[in-house]
MARKOLFI-356574 format. One record per residue (C-alpha): x negated, y negated, z negated; residue number from 0. Coordinates in steps of 0.25 Angstrom, whole numbers, plus 5000, padded with zeros to 4 digits. Layout:
((X Y Z) NUM);
...
***
This chain:
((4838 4949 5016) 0);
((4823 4951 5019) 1);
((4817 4957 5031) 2);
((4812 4971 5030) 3);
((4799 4966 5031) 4);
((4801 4957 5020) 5);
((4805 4965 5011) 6);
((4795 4973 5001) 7);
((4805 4985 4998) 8);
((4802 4991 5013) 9);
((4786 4987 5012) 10);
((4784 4996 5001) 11);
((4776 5010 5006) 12);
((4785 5018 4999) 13);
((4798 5018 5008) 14);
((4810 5026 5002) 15);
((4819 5034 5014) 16);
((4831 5024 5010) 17);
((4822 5012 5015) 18);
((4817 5018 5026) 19);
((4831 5022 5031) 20);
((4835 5005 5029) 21);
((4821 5002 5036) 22);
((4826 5011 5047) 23);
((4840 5006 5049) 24);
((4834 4990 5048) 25);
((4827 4994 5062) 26);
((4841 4992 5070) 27);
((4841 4978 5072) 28);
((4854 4976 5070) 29);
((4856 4985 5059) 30);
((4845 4975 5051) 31);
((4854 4963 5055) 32);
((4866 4970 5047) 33);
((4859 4971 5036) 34);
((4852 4959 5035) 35);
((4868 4955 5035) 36);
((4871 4959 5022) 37);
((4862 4951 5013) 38);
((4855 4961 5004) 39);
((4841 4966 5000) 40);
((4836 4979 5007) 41);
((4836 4985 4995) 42);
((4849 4985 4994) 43);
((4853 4988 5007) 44);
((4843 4999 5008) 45);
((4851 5006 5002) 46);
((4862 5005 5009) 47);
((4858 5009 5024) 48);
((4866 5020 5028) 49);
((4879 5013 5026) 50);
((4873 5001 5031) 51);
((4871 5009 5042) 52);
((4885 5013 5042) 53);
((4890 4998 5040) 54);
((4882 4993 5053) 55);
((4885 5005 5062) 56);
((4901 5002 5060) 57);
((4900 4988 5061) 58);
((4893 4991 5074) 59);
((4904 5002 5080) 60);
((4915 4993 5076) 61);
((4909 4981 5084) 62);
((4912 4990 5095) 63);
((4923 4997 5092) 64);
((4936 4996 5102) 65);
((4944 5004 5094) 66);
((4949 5012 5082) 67);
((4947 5024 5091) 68);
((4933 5020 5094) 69);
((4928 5020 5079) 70);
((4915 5026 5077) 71);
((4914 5022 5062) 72);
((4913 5034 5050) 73);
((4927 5029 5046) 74);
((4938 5027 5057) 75);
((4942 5012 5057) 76);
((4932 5010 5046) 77);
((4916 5001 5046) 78);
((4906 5002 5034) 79);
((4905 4988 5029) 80);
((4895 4984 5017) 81);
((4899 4975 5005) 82);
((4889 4966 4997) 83);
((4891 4966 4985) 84);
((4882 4956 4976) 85);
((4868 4966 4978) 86);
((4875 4981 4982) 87);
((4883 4986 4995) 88);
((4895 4990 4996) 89);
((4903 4998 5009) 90);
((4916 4999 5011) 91);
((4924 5002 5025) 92);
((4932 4993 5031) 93);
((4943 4995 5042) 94);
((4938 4990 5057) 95);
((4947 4980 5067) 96);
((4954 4992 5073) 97);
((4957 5001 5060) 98);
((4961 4986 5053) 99);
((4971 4985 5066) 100);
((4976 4998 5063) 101);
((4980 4998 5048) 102);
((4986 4985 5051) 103);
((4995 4990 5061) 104);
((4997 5001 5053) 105);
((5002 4993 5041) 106);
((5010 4986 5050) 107);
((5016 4998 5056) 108);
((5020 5002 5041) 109);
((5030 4990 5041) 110);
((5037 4997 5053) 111);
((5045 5011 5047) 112);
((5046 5020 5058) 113);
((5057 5033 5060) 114);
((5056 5042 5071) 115);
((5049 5033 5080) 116);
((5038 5036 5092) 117);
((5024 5032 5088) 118);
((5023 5021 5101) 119);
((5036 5016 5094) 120);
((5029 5014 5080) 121);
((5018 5007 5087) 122);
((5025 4998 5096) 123);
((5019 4983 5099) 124);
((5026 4972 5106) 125);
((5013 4970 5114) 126);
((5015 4984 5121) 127);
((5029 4983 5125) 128);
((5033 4982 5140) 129);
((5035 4970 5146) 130);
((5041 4973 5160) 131);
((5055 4973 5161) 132);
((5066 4962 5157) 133);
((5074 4970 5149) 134);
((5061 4973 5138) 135);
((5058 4958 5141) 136);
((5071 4952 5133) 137);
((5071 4962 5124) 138);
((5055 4960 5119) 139);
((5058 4944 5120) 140);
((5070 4947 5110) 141);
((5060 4956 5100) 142);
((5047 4946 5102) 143);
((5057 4934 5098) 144);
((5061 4943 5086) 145);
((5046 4946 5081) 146);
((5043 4932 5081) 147);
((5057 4928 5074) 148);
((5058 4937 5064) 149);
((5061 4935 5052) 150);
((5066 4946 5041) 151);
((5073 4934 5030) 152);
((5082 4931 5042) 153);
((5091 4940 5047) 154);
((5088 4943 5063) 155);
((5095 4952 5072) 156);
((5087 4963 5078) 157);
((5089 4970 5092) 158);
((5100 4980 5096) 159);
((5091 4986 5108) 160);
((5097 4994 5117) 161);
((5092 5002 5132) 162);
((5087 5012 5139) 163);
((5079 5025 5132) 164);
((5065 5023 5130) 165);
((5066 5008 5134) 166);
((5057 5003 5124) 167);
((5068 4997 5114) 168);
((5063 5004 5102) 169);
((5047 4999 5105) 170);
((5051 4985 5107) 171);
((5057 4985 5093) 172);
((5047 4994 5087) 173);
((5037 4984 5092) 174);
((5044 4972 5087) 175);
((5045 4980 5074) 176);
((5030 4981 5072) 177);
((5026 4968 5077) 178);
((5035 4962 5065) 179);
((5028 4972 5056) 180);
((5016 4963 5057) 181);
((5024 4953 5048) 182);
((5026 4965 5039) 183);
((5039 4964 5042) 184);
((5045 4980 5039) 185);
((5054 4986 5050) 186);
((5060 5002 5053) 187);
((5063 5009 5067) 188);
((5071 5022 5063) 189);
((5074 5030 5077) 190);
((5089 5030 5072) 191);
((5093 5045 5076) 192);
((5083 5050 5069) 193);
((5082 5041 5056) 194);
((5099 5045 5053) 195);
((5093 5059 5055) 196);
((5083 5059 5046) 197);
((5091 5050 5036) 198);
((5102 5061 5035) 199);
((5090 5073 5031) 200);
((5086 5063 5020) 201);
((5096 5062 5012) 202);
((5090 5069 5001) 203);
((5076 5062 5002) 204);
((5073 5047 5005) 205);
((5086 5044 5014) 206);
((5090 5030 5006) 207);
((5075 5026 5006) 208);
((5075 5029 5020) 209);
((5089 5022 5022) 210);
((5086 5009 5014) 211);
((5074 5006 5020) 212);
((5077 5007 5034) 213);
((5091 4999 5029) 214);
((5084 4988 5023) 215);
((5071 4988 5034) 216);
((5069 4973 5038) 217);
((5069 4978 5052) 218);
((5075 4990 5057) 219);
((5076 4997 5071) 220);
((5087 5008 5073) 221);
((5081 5014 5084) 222);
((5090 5022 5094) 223);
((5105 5020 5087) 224);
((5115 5027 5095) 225);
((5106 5039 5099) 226);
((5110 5047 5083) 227);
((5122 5055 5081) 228);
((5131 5047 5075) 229);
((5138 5051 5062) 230);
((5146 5043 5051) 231);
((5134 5044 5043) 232);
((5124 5039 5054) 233);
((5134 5027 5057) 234);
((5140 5024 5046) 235);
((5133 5027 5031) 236);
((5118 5025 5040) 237);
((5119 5015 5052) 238);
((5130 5007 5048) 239);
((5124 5005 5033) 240);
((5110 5000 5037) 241);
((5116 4991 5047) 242);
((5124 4985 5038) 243);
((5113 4983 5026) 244);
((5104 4976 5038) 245);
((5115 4968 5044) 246);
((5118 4963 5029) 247);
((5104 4960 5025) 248);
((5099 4954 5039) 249);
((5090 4965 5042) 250);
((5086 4965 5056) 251);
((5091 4978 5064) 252);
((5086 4983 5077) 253);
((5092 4994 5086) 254);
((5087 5002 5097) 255);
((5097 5010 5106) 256);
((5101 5016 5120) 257);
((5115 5012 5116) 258);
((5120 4997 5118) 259);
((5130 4991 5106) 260);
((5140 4996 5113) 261);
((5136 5009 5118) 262);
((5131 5011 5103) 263);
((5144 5007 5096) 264);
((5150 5017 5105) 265);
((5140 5030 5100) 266);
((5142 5024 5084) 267);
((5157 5026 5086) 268);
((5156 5042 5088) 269);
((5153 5051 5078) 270);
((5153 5066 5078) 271);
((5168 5066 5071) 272);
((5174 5054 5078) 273);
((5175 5040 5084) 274);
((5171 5028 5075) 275);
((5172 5015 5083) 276);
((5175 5005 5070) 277);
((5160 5011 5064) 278);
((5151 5010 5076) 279);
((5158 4996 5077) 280);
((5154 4992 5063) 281);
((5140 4998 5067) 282);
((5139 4989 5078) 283);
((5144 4976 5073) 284);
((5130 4979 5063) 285);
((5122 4982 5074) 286);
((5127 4969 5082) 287);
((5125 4961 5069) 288);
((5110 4965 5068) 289);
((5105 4966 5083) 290);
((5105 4959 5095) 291);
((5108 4969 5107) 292);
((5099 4969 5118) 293);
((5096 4981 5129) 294);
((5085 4985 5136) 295);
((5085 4994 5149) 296);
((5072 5000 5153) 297);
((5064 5012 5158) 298);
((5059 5023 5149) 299);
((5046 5019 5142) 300);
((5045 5033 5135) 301);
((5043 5041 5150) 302);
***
């Protein structure tokens, strides 16, 4: 592109206000740089000024930008950013570092399906997690082997994890849960009381689509087993069906509960009519088959 001295279109007496407003903006130094950048006659850019304008002024805020909550552009998470193309210009918008960062974790998040679950729990991350007792020690050493292991044509046992409320057992899996859905890999965390709850007022809607897909999710954490109200229904026709189609099909299972194997088999055997031992027997030999049991005693993280 020539110089603006060089060129006749600005040395001619008569100066319409659009040139002008181009000769104006072309004294900012770096502003000339830019669009000396882009390779086409001042004719063509002249007409283009104002979103020229636009283009370098958000380039330029988000050279410096430290954060999504620190954008200055017209559109949140957004920069103006010209196009060649052949002779004309073309703008479009294009998503900044942070706002790419956030749609992708977003879109990894869509491969986590939530029920009833806190918002921390939703957002968990195995680089935030608390290093700084033994107990948590073990357990993490046992989930970062899993990350790194798993594999969803093989069939893997997951993690039976019992403790203490408020602990941190249901970040730690959550977290392990959204580190494996950077592979895509789809997974579920259903606070258990409240999913069978919800499960028994849907009968009339979306109840088997809501029962199939948690049934035949590559990873599933039953979150809290043992704190429900246990009923025939609940044990039986629900628990005891989906643990049977995961332990079949391989399908790794994970468990959270305040309740160890033993202390649970115990609350599956009463119901509000009677006593079942055989059932919350049969429960737990599917239990047992599709986890590894492990406990961990700590102080309340949700103070």
């Amino acid at each position: 592109m020539k110089s603006l001295n060089e060129t006749k279109l600005f040395n001619n007496s008569s100066i319409s206000d659009l040139k002008k407003e181009y000769i104006k903006s072309l004294k900012d130094k770096e502003f000339e740089d830019y669009v000396r950048s882009i390779h086409l006659p001042h004719e063509i850019l002249m007409k283009y000024t104002s979103r020229l304008e636009t283009c370098f002024n958000e380039c330029k805020n988000c050279s410096t930008c430290k954060g999504l909550e620190n954008c200055k552009n017209e559109v949140y998470g957004f920069y103006l950013k010209e196009e060649v193309d052949g002779s004309k210009l073309n703008f479009e918008y294009k998503s900044c570092k942070y706002k790419n960062k956030e749609l992708k974790d977003n879109k990894e998040n869509e491969n986590v399906y939530i029920f009833d679950i806190p918002k921390e729990i939703k957002n968990a991350r195995m680089k935030d997690i608390y290093l700084d007792d033994a107990e948590r020690k073990e357990v993490i050493t046992w989930l970062t082997k899993f990350i790194k292991g798993y594999d969803k044509e093989k069939k893997m046992k997951g993690l039976y994890l019992s403790g203490s409320f408020g602990c941190g057992k249901t970040y730690l899996i959550a977290a392990t849960f959204n580190e494996l859905s950077k592979k895509g890999i789809k997974s579920a965390i259903i606070y258990w009381p409240e999913f069978l709850r919800s499960l028994k007022e849907s009968f009339d809607d979306d109840f088997k689509e809501r029962f199939l897909y948690i049934k035949k999710i590559p990873l599933l954490l039953i979150d809290d087993i043992g704190a429900e109200s246990v009923t025939y229904w609940s044990r039986d026709e629900i628990l005891g069906t989906i643990l049977q189609y995961r332990m079949e099909e391989g399908l790794t299972t994970f468990f959270t509960s305040n309740l160890d194997y033993k202390e649970l088999e115990t609350a599956l055997s009463i119901t509000k009519n009677k006593v079942d031992s055989l059932k919350a027997t049969r429960i737990m030999e599917r239990i047992k088959n599709l986890t590894i049991e492990k406990s961990m005693v700590g102080e309340n993280r949700r103070k």
